[in-house]
C-alpha positions as CSV (number, residue, x, y, z in Angstrom):
1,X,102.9,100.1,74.7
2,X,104.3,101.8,71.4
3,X,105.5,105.7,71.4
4,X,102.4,106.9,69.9
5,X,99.8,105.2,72.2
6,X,101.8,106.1,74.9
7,X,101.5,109.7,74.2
8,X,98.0,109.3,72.9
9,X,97.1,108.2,76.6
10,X,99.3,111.0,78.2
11,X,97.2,113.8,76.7
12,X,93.7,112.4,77.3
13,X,95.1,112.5,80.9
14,X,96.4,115.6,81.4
15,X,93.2,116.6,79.7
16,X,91.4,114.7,82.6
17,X,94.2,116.5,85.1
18,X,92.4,119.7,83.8
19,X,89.7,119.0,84.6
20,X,89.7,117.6,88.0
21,X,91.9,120.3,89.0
22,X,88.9,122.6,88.2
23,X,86.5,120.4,90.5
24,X,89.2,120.7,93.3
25,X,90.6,117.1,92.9
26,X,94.2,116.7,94.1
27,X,95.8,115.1,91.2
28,X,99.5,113.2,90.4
29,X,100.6,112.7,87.3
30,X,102.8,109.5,87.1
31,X,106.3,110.2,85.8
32,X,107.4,106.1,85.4
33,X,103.8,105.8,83.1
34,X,100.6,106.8,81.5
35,X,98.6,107.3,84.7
36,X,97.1,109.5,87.4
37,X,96.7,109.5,91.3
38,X,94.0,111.5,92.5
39,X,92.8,111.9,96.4
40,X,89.9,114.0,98.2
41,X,92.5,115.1,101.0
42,X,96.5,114.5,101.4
43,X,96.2,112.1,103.9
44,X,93.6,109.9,101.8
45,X,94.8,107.1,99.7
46,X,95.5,107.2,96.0
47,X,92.9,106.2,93.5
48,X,95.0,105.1,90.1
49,X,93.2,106.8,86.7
50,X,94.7,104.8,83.6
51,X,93.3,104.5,80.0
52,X,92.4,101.0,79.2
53,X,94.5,99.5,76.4
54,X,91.9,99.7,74.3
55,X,92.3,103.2,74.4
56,X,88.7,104.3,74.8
57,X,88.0,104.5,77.9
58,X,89.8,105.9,81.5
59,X,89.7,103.6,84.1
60,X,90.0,104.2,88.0
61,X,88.5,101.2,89.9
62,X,89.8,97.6,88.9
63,X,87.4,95.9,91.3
64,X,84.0,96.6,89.7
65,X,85.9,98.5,86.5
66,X,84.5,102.1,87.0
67,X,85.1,103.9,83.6
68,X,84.2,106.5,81.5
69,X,84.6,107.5,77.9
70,X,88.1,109.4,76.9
71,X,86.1,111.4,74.7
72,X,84.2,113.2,78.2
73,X,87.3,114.3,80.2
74,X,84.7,116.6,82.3
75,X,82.3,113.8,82.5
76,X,84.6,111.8,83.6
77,X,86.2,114.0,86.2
78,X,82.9,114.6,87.6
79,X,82.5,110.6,87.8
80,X,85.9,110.4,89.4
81,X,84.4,113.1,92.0
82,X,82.1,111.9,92.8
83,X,83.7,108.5,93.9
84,X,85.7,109.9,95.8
85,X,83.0,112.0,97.6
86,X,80.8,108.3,98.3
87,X,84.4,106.9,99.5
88,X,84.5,109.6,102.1
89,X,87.3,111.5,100.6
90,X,85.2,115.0,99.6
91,X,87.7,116.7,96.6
92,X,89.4,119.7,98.2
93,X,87.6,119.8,101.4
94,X,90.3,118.4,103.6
């Protein structure tokens, strides 16, 4: 990934960071690339929040390809929430 896109993709996350944090989320931000951990509770496991490479959408769930537009960071935190809620893992609850 070029310089540019790389940083591109770091600030939709942290925008999504923001925004999770507000909803209670536990949040990581990756420091070897472009990506996020979040988790309902410390002891739950790590859900992985990447931008696709086409750059339009964040993606969380490789199985089934949960994603949601880069352009709705709160929408998309909700989404992410929410997953984690149905997954047993209620954001900040723990």
């Amino acid at each position: 990934m070029n310089a540019p896109q790389s940083e591109r993709n770091l600030g939709l996350l942290v925008e999504l960071c923001r925004e999770l944090a507000k909803l209670g989320v536990k949040v990581g931000l990756s420091d070897a690339r472009p990506a996020l951990s979040v988790r309902g509770g410390l002891v739950d496991r790590k859900t992985w929040i990447e931008v696709d490479p086409s750059g339009e959408s964040f993606v969380w769930r490789r199985d089934d390809r949960a994603c949601h537009s880069v352009d709705d960071p709160a929408g998309a935190a909700r989404a992410i929430a929410e997953y984690l809620e149905a997954r047993g893992a209620g954001p900040g609850e723990r």
